[in-house]
N, C-alpha and C positions, 0 to 999 in steps of 0.2 A: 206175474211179470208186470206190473202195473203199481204206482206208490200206493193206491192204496188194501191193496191184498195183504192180509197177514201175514207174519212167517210161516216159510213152510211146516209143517208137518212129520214127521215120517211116513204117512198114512198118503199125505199130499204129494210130498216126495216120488211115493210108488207110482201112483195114478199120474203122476207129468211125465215120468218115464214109459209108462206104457203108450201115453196118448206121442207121443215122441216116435215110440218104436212103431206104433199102430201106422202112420204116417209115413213113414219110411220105408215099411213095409207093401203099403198100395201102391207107392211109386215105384217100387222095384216088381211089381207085380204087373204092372200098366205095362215098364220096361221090358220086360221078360217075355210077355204074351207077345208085343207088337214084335218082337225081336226073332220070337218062336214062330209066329203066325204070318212071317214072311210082309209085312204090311208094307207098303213103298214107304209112306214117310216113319218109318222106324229109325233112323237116325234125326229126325224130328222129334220125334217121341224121346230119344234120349237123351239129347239135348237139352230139351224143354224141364225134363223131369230133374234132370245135374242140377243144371239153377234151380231151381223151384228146390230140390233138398236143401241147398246151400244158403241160399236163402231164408228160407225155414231153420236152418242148424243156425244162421249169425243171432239169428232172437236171443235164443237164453244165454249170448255168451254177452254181447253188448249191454255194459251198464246203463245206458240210455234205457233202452227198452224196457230193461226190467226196473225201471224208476221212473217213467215218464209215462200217461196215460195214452198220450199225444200221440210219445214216437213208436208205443205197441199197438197204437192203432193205425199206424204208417206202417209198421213192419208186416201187420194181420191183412192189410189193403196190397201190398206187395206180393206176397206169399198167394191170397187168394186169387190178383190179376194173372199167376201164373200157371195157377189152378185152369184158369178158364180158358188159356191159353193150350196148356195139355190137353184140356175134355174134351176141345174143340178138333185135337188130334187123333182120338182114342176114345173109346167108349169108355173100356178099362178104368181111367181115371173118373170116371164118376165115383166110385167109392172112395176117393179122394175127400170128399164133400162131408164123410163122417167126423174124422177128426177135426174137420176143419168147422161144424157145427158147435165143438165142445172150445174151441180156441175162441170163437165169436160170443159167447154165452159167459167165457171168464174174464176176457178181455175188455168186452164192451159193455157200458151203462144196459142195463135189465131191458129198456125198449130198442135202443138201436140194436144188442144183441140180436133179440127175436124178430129185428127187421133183416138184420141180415143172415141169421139163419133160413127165413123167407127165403131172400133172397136168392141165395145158396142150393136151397133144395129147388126152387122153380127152373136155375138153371140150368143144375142135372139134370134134370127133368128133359127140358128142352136137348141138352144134348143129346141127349142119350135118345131122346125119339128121332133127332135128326143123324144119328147112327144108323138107328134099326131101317129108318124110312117111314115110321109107322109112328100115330101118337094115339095112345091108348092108357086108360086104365091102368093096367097093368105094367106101365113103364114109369109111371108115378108112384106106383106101392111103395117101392124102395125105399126113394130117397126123399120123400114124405114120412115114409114111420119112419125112417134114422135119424130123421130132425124130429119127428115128434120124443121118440126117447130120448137123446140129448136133452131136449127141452129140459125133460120131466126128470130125468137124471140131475142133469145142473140146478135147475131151483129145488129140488128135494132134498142136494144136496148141500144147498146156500142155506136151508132154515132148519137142518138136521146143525150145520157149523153156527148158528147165529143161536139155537137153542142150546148147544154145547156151551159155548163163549158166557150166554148169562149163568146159567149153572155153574161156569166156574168162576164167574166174578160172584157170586153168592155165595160160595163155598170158602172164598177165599177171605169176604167179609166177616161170616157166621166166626171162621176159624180166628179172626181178628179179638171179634166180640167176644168171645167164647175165651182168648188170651184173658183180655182186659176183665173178664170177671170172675175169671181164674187168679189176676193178682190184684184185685180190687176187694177178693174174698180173703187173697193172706194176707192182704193189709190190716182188713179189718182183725180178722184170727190174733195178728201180732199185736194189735192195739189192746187188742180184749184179754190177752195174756198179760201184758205188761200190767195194765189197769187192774187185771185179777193181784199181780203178784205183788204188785205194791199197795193194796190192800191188805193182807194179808200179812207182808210184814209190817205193815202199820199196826194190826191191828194185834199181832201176836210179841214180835222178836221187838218192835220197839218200844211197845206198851210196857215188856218184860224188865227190858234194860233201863225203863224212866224208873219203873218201879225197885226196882234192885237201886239203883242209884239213893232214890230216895228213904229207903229202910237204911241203908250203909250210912246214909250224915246222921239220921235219926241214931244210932249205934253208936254214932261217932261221939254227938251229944254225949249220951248215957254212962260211956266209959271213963272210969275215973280220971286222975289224974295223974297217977302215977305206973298207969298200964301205957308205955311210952309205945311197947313193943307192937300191941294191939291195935294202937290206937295208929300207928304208922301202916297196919298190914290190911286196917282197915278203909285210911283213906288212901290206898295204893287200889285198892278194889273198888274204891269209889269212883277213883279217877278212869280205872280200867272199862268202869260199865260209863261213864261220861264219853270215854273216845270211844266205844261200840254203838254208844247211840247216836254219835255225830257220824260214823260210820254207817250205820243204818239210815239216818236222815238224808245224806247223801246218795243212798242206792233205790230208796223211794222215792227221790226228786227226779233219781236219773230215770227211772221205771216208770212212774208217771207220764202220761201220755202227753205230746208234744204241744196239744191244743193246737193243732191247725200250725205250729214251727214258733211256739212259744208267745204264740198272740192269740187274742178274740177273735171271733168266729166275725165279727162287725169289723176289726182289724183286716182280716183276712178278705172282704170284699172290699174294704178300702186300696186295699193293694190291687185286687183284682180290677177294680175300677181304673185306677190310675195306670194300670201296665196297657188296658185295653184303647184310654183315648189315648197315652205315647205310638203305641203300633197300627192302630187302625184309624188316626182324627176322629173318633168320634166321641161327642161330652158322654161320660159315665159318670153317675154319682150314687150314692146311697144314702139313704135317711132310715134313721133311729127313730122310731117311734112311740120308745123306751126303752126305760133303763136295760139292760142286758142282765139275764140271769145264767148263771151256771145250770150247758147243757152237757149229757153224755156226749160221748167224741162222735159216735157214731152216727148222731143227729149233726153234731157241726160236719162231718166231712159230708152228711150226704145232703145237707142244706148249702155247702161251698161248690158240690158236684154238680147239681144243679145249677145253680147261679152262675157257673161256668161254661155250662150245655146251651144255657137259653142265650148269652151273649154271645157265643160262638154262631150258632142260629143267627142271632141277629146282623153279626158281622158278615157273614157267608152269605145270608140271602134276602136280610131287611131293606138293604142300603138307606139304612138310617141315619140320622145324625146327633139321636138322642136317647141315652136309655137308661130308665132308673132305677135300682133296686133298692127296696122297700122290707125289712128286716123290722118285725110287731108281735107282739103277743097278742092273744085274744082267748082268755080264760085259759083254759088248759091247755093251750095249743099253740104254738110256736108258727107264725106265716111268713114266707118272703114270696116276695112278687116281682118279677120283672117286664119292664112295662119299656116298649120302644114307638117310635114314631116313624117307623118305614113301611114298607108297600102294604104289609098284611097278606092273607090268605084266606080261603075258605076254609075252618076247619072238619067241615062235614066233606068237603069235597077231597080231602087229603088222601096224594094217593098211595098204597101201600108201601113200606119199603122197597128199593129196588136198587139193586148192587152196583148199575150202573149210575146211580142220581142219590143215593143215601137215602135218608127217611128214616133214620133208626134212633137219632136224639130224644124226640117227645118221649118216644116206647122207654127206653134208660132211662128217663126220669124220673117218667110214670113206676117203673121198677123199684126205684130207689126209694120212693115215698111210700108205697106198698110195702116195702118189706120192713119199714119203720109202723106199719098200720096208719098212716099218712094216706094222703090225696093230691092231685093237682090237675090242674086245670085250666086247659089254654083256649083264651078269649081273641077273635081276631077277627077281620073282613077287610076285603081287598080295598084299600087306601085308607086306613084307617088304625095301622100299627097292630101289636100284637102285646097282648098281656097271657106271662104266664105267673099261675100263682100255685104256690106249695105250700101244705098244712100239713105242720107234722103232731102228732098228741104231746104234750110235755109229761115226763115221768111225776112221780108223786115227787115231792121235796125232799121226800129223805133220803130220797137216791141220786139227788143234784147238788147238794150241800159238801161243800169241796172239806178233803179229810186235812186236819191240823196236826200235827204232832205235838206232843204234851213237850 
């Protein structure tokens, strides 16, 4: 009943109805005894107890209350002055004070709670000896342990629900990540298909048809000159294996993998750069530090992943105003680096993932580079920017030398 309580529950649901019923039922019990028990001010007692329900029943019906911290702590200070008003008529209403321990402890900040549940049990207490006549020991038992369990109830129960809460914000991350590399993996699957199959008819169906093509003019030459018939049925077969190989040539360009949507992997951060200072004002730029050579697809998208990860990173929690990425060879190995000029961090001090703050970028990287047999490595200190740098191995040359069709 307070803005900032979760939704309920079903579980929550139950327990507010019993502590409802719980409640209702001591005051009909206070009512009933003084009523049964012949007491003079018994029409005191019932009276006191009407309001005091009625009261306690407008809570969960006023939207105030149950969205204002304020006005459930006017309504809990109401309900309770009437409390004290009964106990002072009634013995009886000292277990009054239970339900109203667990209304204190959900309603109010974690210390005033526990001050007024204090409260609350001292002045049972005090009633209920200035009932008996007598203040002992044993007139405190009660209504001391029913605040102590309360207590120990309600915060047991606040860090059983705040331990729930991150387990399921984890769970709901993991099941995110776990997507993303679910279709980060057919990605890759469909790329490496395609790439297989227009290999393959490169290397088989159209090698076939160039070579048909070229035996059929060779034939064509050869045949005399007055083989009209032959010589027509032969450059009709000529022409046939011509349009199957411009047909094939077409189904290996389409199969061929898209290079990053039909550009350079140096293309492709250029783009990147510039979409990132349009949305977020911050300068992006990239330098070549040569020439570019033909990489597998699998090296361009997880060298563009990356460089995507680390700027996002930077935009989210650099507050930067400058960031460069840096695309080099260095012998066998293929490096990009990204390098920004905002707050920085410790990275020894980095603290684990955590569902409610993220933390899971570096780790994706780090994956991404690993599963190439790659590295990366991020350099930083708090006011002093952050450099991360990616090294992936480059394949041997006969496996990067882009296929030509005869």
């Amino acid at each position: 009943m307070n803005a900032a309580a979760p939704a309920l529950t079903p579980t929550n649901r139950v327990l507010t109805w019993c502590l409802h019923l719980l409640l209702i039922a001591l005051l009909v019990l206070a009512v009933a005894r003084a009523v049964a028990g012949g007491d003079p001010q018994a029409s005191a007692v019932v009276a006191v107890a009407v309001v005091c329900g009625v009261v306690y029943a407008a809570g969960p019906v006023l939207p105030r209350v149950r969205t204002s911290r304020l006005a459930a702590a006017g309504w809990l200070g109401a309900v309770s002055a009437m409390w004290l008003v009964l106990v002072l008529l009634t013995a009886d209403a000292v277990w009054v004070a239970f339900p109203l321990y667990f209304l204190q402890l959900h309603l109010l900040p974690r210390r005033a709670g526990l001050v007024a549940v204090i409260a609350t049990a001292l002045a049972a207490v005090i009633a209920f000896g200035a009932h008996q006549g007598v203040f002992s020991p044993v007139t405190a038992i009660g209504p001391m342990l029913g605040a102590a369990v309360a207590v120990a109830v309600v915060w047991g129960y606040q860090a059983l629900y705040r331990e729930s809460e991150q387990r399921r914000r984890l769970i709901e991350e993991l099941t995110a990540t776990r997507a993303d590399l679910a279709r980060a993996q057919h990605t890759a699957g469909v790329l490496a298909e395609r790439e297989r199959l227009a290999r393959e008819i490169h290397d088989t169906l159209a090698q076939g048809l160039s070579s048909i093509q070229l035996l059929l003019h060779a034939t064509e030459r050869l045949l005399p000159d007055t083989s009209g018939n032959a010589a027509r049925y032969v450059g009709q077969a000529r022409q046939a294996a011509a349009d199957n190989l411009a047909e094939a040539r077409r189904f290996v360009a389409a199969l061929t993998p898209p290079a990053l949507d039909d550009s350079t992997l140096a293309d492709a951060l250029e783009r990147l750069c510039a979409t990132t200072g349009a949305r977020h004002h911050i300068t992006a730029r990239v330098h070549l530090t040569c020439d570019p050579v033909p990489l597998p697809t699998a090296h361009e998208v997880a060298l563009l992943r990356i460089a995507q990860a680390a700027i996002a990173n930077t935009v989210r929690h650099a507050n930067a105003t400058t960031v460069e990425i840096t695309l080099s060879h260095l012998g066998d190995e293929i490096a990009l680096g990204v390098v920004d000029d905002g707050t920085g961090f410790d990275p020894e001090s980095l603290p684990a993932p955590d569902p409610g703050a993220g933390g899971f970028g570096l780790a994706a990287m780090r994956t991404r580079a690993r599963a190439l047999g790659g590295s990366l490595t991020v350099e930083s200190a708090p006011g002093h920017g952050t450099a991360v740098a990616a090294r992936l191995p480059l394949p041997r040359s006969t496996d990067t030398q882009p296929e030509v069709l005869p």
